[in-house]
N, C-alpha and C positions, 0 to 999 in steps of 0.2 A: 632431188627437188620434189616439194609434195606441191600439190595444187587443190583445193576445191576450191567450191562453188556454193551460192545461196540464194536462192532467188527471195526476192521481195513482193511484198503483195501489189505495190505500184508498178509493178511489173522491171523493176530495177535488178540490175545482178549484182554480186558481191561476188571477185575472184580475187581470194587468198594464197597468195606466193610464198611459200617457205625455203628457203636455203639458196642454195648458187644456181645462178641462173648463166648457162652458156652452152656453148655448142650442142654436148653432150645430153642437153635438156629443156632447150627451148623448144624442141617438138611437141614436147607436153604442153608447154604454156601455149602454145598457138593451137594448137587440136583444140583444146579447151577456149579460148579467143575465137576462133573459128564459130564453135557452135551456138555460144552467147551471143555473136553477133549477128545470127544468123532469122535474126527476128528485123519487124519491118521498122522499125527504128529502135535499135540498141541505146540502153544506158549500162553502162558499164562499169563500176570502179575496182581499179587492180589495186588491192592491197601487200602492199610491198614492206609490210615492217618485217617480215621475217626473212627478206634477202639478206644475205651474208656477201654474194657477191654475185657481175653482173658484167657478163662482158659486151659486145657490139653487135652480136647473137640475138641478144633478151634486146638492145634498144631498138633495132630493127621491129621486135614482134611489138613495141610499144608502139613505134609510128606506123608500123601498116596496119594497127587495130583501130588506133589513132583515124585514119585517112579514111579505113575502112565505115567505121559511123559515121563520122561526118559528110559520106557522101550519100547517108541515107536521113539524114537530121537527125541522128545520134549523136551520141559522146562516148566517150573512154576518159576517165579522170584518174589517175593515178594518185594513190593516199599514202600517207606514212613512210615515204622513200627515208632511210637512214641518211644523217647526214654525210657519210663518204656514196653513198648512191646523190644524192641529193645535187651533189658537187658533181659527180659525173657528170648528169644529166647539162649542169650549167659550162661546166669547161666544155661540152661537144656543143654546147647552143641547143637543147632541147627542153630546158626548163622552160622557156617561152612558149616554144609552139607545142606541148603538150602540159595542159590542164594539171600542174601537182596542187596537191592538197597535203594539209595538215594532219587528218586525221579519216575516217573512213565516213564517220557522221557529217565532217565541214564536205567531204567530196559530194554524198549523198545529197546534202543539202543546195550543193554550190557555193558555199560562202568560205572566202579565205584562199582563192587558190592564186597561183602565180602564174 
């Protein structure tokens, strides 16, 4: 699994998730969560079009990233999940309570998400 990072001049961050995400390497996603969050109020969007796959490992670091801005007036929006990730999220019931977006501009933006 590859991860970076890009910050924005609105003070926004852009985390880019490439390949399987699970046990073996959600360390990385969360080390990386971790220190983006670690600002006085996080925006966050995890870019997820290059997951291939994503076990209960990776949705955990989504909702405790999740949980984790929101109790500073942040956010965490997640962008471009694949439609077999997309379906995950909704068979566990987390499409709801975390922020998906269409694309990395509509998460950026706010507009479009479910």
């Amino acid at each position: 699994m590859q991860v970076t990072v890009i910050g924005n001049p609105d003070d926004s961050v852009i985390v880019t998730v490439r390949g399987n995400l699970d046990i073996d390497s959600a360390v990385v996603l969360d080390t990386t969560l971790n220190q983006v969050l670690d600002r006085p109020v996080p925006r966050v969007v995890v870019d997820l079009s290059g997951v291939e796959f994503c076990d209960s490992t990776g949705l955990s670091s989504f909702v405790i990233a999740h949980n984790r801005a929101r109790s500073t007036g942040g956010w965490v929006r997640l962008a471009s999940p694949s439609t077999w990730l997309r379906g995950l999220l909704e068979t566990v019931g987390l499409a709801h309570a975390l922020a998906l977006y269409p694309s990395v501009a509509d998460a950026l933006a706010g507009h479009g998400g479910s």
